[in-house]
VMD Tcl script that builds the backbone (N, CA, C; Angstrom):
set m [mol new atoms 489]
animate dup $m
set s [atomselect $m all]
$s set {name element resname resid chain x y z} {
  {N N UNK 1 A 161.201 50.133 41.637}
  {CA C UNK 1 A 161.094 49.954 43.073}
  {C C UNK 1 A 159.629 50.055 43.459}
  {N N UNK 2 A 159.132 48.886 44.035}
  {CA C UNK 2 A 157.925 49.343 44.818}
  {C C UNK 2 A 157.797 49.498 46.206}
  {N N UNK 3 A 156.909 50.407 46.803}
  {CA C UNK 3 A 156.736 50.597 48.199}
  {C C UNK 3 A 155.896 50.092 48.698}
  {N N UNK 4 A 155.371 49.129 49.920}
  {CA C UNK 4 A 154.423 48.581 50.534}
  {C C UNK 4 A 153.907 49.478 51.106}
  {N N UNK 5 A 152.254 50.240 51.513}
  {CA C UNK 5 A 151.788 51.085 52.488}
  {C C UNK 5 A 150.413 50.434 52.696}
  {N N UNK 6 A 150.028 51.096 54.005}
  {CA C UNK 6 A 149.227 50.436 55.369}
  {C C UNK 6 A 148.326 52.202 55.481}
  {N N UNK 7 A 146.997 51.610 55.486}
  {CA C UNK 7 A 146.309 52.668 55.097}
  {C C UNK 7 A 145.206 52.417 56.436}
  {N N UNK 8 A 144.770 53.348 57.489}
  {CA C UNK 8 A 143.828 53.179 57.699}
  {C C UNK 8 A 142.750 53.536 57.758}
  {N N UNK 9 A 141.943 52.749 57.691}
  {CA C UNK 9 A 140.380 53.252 57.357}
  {C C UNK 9 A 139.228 53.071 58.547}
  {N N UNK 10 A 137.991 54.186 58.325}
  {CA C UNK 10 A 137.400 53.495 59.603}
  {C C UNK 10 A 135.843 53.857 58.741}
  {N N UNK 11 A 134.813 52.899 59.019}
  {CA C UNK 11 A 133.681 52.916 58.464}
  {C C UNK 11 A 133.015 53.735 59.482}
  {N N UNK 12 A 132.041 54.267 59.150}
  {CA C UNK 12 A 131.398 55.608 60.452}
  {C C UNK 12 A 130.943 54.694 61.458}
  {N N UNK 13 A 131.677 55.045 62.602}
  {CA C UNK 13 A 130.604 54.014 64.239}
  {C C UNK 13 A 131.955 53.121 64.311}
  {N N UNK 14 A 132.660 52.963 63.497}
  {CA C UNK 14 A 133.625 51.517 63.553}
  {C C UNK 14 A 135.212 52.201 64.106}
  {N N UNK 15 A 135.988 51.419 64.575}
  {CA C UNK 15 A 137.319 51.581 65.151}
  {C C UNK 15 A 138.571 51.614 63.944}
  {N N UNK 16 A 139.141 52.112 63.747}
  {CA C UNK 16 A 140.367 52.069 62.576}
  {C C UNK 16 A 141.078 50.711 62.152}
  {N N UNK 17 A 141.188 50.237 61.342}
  {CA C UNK 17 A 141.932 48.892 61.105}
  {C C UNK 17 A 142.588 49.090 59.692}
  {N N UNK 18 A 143.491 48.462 59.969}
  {CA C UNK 18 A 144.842 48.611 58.714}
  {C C UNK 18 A 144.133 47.680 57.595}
  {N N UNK 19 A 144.075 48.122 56.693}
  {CA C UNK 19 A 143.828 47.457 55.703}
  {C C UNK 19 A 145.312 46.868 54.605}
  {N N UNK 20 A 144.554 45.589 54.219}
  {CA C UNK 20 A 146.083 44.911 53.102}
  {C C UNK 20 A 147.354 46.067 53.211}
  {N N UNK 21 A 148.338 45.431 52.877}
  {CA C UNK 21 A 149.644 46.292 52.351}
  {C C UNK 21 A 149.190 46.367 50.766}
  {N N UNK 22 A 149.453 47.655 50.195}
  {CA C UNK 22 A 149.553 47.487 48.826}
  {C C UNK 22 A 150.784 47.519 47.956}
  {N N UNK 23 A 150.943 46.936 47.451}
  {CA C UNK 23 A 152.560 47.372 46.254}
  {C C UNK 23 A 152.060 48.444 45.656}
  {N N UNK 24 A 153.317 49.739 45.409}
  {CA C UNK 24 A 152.987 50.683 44.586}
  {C C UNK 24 A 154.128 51.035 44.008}
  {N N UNK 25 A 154.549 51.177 42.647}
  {CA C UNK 25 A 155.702 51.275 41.959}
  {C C UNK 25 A 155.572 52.891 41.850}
  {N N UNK 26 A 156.796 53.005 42.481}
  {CA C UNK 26 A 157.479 54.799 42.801}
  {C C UNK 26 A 157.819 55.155 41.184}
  {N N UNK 27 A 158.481 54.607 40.227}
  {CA C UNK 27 A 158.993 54.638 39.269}
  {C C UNK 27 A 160.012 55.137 39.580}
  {N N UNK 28 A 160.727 56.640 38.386}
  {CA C UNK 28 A 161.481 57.053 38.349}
  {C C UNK 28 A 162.099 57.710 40.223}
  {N N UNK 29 A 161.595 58.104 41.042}
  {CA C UNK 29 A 161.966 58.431 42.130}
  {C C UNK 29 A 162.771 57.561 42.880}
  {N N UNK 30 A 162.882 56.278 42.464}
  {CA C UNK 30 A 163.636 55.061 43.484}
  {C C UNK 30 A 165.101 55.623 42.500}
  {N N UNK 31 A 165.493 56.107 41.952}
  {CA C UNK 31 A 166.597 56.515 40.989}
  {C C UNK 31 A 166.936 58.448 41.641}
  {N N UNK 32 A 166.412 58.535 42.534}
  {CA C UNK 32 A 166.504 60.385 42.422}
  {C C UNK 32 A 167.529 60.388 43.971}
  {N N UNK 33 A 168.262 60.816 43.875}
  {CA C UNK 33 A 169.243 60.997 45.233}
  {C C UNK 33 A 168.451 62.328 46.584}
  {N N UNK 34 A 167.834 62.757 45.868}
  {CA C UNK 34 A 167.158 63.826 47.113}
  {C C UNK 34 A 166.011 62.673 47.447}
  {N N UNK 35 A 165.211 61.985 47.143}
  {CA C UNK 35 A 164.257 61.163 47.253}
  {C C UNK 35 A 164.675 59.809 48.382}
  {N N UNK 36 A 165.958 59.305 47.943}
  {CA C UNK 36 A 166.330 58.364 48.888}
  {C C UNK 36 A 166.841 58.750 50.071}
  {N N UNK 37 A 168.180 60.074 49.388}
  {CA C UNK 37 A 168.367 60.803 50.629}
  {C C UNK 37 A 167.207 61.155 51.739}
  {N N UNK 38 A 166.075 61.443 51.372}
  {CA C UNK 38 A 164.916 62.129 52.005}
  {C C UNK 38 A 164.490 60.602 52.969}
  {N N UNK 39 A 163.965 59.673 52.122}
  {CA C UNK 39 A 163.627 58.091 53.058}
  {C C UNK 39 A 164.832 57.801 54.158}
  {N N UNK 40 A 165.487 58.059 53.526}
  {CA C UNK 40 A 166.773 57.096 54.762}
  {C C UNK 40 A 166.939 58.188 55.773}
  {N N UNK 41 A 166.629 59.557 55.352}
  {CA C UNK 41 A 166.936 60.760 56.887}
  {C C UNK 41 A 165.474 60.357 57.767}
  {N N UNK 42 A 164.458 59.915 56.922}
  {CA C UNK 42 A 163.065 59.817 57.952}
  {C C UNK 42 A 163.376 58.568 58.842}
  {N N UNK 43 A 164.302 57.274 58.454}
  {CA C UNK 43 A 164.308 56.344 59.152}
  {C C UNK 43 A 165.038 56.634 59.738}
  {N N UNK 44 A 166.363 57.000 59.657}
  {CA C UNK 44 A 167.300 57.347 60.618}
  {C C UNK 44 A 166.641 58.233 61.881}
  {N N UNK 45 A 165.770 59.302 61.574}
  {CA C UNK 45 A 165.339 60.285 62.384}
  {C C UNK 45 A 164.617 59.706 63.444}
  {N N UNK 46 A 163.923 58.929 62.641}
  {CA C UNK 46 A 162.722 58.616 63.716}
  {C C UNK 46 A 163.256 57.796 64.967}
  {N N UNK 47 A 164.539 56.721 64.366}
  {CA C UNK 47 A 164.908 56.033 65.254}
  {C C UNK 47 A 165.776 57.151 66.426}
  {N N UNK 48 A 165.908 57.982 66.212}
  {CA C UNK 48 A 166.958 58.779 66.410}
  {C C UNK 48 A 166.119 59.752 68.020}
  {N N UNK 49 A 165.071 59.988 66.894}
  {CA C UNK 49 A 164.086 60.334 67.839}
  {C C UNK 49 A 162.924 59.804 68.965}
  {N N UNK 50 A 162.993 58.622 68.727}
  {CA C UNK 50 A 162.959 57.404 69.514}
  {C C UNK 50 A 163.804 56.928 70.748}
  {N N UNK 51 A 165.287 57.057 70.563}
  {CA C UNK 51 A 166.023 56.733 70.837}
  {C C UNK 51 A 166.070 58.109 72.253}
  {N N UNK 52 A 166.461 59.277 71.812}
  {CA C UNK 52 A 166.429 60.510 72.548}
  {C C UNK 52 A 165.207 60.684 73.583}
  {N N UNK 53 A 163.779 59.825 73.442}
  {CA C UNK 53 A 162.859 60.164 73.804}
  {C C UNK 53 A 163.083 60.150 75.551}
  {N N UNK 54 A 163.872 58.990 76.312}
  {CA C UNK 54 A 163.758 58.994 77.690}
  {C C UNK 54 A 164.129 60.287 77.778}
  {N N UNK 55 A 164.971 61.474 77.082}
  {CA C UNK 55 A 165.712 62.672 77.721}
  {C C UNK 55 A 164.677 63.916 76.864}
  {N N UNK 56 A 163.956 63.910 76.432}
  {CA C UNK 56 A 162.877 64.918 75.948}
  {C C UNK 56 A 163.610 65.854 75.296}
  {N N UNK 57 A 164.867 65.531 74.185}
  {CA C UNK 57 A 165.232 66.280 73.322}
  {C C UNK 57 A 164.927 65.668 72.098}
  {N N UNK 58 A 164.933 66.995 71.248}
  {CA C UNK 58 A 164.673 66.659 69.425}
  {C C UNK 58 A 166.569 66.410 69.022}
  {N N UNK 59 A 166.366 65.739 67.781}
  {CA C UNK 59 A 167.978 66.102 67.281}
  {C C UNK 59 A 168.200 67.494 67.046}
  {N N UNK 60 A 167.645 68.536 67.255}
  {CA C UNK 60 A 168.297 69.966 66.567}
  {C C UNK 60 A 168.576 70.453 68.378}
  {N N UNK 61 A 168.211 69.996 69.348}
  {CA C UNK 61 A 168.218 70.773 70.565}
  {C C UNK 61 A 169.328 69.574 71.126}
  {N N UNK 62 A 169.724 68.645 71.119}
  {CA C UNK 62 A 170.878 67.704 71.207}
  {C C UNK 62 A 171.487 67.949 70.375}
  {N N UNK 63 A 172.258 68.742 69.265}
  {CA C UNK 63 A 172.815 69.289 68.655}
  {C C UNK 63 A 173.592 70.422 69.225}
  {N N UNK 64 A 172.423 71.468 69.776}
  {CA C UNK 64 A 172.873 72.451 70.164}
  {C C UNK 64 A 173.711 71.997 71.883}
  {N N UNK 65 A 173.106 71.429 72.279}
  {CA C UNK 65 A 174.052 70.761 73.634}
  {C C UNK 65 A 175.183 70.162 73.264}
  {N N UNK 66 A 175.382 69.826 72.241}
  {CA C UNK 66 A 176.957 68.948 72.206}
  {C C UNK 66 A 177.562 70.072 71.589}
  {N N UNK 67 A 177.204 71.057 70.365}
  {CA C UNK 67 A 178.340 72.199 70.483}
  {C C UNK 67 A 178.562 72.955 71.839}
  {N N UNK 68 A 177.632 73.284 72.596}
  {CA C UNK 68 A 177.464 74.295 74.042}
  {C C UNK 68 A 178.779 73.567 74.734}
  {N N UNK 69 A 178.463 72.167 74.831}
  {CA C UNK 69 A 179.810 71.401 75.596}
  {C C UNK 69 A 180.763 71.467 74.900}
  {N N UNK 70 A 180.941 72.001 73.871}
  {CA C UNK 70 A 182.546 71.894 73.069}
  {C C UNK 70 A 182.953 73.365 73.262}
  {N N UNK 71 A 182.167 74.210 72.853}
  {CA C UNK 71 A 182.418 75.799 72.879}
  {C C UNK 71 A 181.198 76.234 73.845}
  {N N UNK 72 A 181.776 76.095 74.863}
  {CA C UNK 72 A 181.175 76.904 76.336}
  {C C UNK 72 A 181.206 78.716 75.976}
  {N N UNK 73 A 180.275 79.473 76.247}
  {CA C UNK 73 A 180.253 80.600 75.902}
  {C C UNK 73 A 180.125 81.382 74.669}
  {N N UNK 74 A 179.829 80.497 73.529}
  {CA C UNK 74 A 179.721 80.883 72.163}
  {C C UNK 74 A 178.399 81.830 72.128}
  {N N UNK 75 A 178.399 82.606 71.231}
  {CA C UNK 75 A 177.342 83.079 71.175}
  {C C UNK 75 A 175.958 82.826 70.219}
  {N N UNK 76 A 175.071 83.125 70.897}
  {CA C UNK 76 A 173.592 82.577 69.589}
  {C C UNK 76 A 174.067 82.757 68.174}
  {N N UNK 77 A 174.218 84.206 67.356}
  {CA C UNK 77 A 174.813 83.806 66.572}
  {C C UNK 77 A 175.881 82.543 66.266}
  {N N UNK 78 A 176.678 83.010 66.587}
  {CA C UNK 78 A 177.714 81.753 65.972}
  {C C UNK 78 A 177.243 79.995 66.180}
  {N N UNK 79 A 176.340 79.873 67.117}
  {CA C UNK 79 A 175.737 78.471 67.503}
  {C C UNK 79 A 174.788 78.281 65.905}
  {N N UNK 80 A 173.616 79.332 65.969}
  {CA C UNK 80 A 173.120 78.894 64.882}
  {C C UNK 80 A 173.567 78.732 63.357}
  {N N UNK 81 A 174.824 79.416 63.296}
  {CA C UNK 81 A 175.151 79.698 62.196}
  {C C UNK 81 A 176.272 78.348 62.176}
  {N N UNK 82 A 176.734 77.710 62.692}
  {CA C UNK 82 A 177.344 76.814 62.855}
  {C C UNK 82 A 176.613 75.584 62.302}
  {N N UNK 83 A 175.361 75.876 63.040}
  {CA C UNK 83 A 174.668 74.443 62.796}
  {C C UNK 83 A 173.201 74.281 61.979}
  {N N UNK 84 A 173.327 75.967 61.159}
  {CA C UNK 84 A 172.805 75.678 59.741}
  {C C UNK 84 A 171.289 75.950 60.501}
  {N N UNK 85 A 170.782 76.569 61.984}
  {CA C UNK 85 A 169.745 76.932 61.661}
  {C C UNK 85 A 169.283 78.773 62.310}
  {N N UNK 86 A 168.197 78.799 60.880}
  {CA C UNK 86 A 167.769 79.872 61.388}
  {C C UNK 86 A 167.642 80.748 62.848}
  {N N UNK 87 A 168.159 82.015 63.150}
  {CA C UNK 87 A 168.252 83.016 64.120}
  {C C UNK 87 A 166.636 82.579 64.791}
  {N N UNK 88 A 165.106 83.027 63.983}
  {CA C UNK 88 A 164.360 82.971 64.652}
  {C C UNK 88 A 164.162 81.773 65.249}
  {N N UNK 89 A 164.278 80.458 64.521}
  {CA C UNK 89 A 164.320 79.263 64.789}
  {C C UNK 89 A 164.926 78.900 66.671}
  {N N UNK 90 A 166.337 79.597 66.214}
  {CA C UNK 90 A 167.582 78.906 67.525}
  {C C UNK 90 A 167.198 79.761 68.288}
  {N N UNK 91 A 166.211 81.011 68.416}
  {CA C UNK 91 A 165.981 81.271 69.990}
  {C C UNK 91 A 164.735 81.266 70.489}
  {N N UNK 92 A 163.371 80.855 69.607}
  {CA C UNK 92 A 163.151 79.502 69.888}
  {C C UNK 92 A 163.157 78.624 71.018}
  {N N UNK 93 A 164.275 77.964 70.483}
  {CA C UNK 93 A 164.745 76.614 70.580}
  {C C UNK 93 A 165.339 76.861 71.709}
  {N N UNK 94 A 166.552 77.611 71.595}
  {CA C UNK 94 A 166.884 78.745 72.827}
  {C C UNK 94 A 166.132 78.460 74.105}
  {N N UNK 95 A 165.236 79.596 73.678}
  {CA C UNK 95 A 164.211 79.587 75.019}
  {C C UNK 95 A 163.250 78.257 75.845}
  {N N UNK 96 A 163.714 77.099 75.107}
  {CA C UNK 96 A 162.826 76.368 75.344}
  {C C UNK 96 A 163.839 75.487 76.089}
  {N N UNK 97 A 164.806 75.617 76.041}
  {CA C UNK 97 A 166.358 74.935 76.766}
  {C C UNK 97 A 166.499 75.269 77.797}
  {N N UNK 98 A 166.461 76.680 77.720}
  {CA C UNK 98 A 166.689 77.774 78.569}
  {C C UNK 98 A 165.637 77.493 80.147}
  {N N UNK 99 A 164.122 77.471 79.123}
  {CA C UNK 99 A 162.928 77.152 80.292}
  {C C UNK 99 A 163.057 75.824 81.207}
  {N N UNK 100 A 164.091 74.321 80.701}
  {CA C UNK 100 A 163.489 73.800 81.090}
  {C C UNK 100 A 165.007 73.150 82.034}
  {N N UNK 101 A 165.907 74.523 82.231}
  {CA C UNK 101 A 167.193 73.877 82.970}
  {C C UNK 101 A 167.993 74.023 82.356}
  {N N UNK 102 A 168.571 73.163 80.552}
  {CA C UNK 102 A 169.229 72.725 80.227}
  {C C UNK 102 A 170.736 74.139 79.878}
  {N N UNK 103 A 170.362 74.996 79.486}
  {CA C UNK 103 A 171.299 75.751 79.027}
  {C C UNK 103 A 170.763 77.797 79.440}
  {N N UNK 104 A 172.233 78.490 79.331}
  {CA C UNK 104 A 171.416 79.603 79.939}
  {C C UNK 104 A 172.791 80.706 79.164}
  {N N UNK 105 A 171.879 81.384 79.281}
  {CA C UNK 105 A 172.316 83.145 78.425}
  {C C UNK 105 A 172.992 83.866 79.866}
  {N N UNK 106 A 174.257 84.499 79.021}
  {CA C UNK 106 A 174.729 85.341 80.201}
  {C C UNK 106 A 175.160 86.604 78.934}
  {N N UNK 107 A 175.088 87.742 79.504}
  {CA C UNK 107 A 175.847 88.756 78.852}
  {C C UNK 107 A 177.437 88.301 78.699}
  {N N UNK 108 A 177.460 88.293 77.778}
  {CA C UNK 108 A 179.022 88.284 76.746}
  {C C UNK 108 A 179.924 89.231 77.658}
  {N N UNK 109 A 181.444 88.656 77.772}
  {CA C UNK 109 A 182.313 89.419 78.204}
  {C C UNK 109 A 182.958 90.626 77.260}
  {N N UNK 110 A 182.757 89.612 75.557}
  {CA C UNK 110 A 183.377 90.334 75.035}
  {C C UNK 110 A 182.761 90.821 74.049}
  {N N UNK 111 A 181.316 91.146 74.435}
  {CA C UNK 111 A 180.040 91.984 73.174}
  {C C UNK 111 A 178.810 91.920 74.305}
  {N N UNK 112 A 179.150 93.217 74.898}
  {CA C UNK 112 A 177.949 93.530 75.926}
  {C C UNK 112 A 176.657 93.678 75.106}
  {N N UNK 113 A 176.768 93.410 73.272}
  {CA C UNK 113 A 174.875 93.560 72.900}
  {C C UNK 113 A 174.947 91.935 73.018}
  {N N UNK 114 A 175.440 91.167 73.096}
  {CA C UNK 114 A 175.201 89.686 72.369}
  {C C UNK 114 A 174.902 88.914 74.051}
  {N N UNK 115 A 174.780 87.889 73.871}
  {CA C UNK 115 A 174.710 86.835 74.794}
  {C C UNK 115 A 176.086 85.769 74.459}
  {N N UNK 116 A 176.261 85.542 75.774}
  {CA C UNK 116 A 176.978 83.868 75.643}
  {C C UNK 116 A 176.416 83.147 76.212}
  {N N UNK 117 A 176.107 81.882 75.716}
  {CA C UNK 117 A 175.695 80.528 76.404}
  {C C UNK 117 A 176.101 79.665 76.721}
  {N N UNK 118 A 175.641 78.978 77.719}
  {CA C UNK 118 A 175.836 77.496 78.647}
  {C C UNK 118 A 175.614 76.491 79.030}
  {N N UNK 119 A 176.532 75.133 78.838}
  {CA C UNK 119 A 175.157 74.791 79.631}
  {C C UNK 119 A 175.122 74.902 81.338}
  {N N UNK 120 A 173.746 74.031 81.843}
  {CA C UNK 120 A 173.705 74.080 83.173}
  {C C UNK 120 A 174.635 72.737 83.395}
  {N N UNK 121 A 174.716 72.598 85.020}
  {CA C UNK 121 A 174.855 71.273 85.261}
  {C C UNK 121 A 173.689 70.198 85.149}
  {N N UNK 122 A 172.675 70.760 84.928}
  {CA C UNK 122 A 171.655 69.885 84.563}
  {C C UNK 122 A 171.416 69.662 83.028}
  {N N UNK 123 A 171.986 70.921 82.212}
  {CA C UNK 123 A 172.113 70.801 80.832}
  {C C UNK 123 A 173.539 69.341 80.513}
  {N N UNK 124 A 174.446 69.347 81.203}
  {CA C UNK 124 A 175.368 68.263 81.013}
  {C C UNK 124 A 175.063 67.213 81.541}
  {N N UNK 125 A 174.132 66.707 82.678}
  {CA C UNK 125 A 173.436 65.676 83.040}
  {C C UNK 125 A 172.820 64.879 81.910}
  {N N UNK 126 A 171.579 65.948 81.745}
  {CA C UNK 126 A 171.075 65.006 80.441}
  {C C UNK 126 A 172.028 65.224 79.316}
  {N N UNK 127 A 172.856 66.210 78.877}
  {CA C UNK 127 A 173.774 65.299 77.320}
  {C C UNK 127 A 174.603 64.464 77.843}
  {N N UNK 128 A 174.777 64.061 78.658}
  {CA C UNK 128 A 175.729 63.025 79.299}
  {C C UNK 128 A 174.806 61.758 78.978}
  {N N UNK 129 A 173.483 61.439 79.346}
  {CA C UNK 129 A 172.908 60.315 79.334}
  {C C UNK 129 A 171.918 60.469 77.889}
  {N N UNK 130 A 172.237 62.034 76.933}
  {CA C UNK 130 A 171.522 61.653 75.620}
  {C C UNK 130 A 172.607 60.986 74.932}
  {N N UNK 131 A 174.047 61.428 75.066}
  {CA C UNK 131 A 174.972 60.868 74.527}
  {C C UNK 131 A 175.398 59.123 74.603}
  {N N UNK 132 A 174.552 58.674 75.324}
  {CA C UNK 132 A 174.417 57.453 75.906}
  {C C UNK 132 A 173.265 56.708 74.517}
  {N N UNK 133 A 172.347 57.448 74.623}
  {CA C UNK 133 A 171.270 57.050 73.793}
  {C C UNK 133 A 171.956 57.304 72.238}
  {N N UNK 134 A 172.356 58.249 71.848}
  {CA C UNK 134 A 172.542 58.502 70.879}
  {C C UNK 134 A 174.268 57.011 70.734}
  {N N UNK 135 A 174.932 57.095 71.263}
  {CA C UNK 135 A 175.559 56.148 70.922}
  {C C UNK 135 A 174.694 54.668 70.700}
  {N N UNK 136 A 173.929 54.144 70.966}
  {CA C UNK 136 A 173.369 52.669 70.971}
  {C C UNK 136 A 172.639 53.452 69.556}
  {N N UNK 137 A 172.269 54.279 69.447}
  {CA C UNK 137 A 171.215 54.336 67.954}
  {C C UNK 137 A 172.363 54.607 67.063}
  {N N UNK 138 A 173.502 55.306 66.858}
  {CA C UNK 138 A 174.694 55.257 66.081}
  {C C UNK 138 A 174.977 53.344 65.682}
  {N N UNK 139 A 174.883 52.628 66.891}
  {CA C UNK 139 A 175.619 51.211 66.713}
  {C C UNK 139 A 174.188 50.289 65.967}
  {N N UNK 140 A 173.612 50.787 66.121}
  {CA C UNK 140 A 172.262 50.343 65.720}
  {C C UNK 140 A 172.630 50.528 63.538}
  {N N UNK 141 A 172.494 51.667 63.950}
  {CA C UNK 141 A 172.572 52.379 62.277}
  {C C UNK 141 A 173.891 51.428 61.597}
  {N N UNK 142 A 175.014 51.898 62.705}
  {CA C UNK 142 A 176.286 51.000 61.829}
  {C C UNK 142 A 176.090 49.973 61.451}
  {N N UNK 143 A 175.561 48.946 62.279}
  {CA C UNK 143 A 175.531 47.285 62.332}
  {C C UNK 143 A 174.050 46.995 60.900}
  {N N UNK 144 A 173.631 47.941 60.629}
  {CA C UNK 144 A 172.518 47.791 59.534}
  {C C UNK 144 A 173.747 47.995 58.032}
  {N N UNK 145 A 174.957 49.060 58.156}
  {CA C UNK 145 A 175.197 49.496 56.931}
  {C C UNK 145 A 176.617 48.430 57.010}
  {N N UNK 146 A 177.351 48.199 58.413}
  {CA C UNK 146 A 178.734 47.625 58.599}
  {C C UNK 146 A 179.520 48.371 58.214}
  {N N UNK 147 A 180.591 48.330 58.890}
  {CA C UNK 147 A 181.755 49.583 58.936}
  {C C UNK 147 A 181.853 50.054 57.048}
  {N N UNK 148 A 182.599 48.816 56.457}
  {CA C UNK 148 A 182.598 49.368 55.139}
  {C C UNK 148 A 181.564 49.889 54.235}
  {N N UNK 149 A 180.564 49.780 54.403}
  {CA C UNK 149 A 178.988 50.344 54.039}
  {C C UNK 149 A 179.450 52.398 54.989}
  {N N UNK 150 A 179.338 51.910 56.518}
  {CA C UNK 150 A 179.519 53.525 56.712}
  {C C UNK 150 A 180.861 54.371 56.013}
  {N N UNK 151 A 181.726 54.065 56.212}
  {CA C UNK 151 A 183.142 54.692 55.469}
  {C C UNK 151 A 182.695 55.156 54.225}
  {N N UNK 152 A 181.689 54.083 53.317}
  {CA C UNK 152 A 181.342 54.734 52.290}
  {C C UNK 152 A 180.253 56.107 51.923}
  {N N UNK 153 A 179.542 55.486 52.601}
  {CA C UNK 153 A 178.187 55.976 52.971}
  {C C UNK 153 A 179.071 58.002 52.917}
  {N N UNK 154 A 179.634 57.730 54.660}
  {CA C UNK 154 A 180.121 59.163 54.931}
  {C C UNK 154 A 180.840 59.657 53.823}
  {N N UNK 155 A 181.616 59.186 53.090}
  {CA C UNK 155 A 182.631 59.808 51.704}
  {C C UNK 155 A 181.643 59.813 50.987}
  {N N UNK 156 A 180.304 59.466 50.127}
  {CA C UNK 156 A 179.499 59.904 49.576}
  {C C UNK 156 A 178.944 61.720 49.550}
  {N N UNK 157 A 178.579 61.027 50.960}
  {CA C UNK 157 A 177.476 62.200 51.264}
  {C C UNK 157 A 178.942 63.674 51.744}
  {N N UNK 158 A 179.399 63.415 51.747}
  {CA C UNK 158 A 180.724 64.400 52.005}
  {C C UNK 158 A 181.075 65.007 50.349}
  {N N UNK 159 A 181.035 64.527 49.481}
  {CA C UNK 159 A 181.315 64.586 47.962}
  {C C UNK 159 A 180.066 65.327 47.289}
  {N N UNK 160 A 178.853 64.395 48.445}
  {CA C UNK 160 A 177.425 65.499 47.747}
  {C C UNK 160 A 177.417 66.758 48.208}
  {N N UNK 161 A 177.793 66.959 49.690}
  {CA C UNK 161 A 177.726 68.288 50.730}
  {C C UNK 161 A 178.758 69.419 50.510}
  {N N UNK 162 A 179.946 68.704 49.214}
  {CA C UNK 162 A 180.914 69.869 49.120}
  {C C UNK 162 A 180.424 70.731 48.273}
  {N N UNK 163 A 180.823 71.615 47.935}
  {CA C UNK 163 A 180.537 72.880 47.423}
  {C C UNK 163 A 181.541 73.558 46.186}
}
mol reanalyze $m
mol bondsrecalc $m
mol representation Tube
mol addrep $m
């Protein structure tokens, strides 16, 4: 497998300009499943993150809004641990939700040390219209792999992710 890359360069005093594409043979890595896995999560992401940009969420903070809307009142623990990220990480992330409208901490009914969270009505505003975005970049992705490409795709990576 070779990879085409776009390099730019700038001579001192001069403005940046892309120079040639070069071919470069990856070798053994076009054969390594963490390696492709790794390329196809950067394209997916980026579009992903592209896609999310009118609503100023990352995928890990549109994540945490679509569990908040499924399990209203869950607590930090169980949110992060659900969705595979680190405690210091998700409050954080937390707080940065928290600052800007989207979701909010109340003392727990049923663990006065813990928090439960929410979202706002402004936190369901925007996942209402990220969920918008995120569907056209889902149909985007499908129409590249076609239904029988995804069916597979997902039973793959389900076979790699079991345990």
């Amino acid at each position: 497998m070779t990879v085409r890359t776009h390099t730019k360069t700038r001579a001192k005093g001069e403005a940046a300009f892309d120079e040639p594409a070069e071919e470069i043979d990856i070798g053994p890595l076009s054969r390594m499943i963490g390696y492709a896995l790794r390329r196809a999560q950067i394209a997916v992401f980026e579009d992903f993150i592209a896609s999310l940009a009118e609503v100023n969420l990352r995928p890990a903070q549109f994540s945490v809004l679509l569990v908040l809307d499924r399990a209203p009142g869950s607590t930090q623990s169980a949110v992060a641990t659900a969705l595979g990220i680190k405690r210091a990480n998700f409050v954080a992330m937390l707080d940065e939700l928290e600052s800007r409208g989207l979701a909010e901490r109340k003392l727990s009914v049923n663990d006065k040390r813990s928090n439960a969270i929410f979202l706002t009505v402004h936190g369901r505003k925007t996942l209402a219209r990220a969920r918008a975005l995120a569907l056209q970049h889902e149909t985007r992705q499908i129409a590249r792999l076609g239904d029988d490409g995804l069916d597979t795709l997902l039973r793959l990576l389900g076979r790699l992710s079991a345990r």
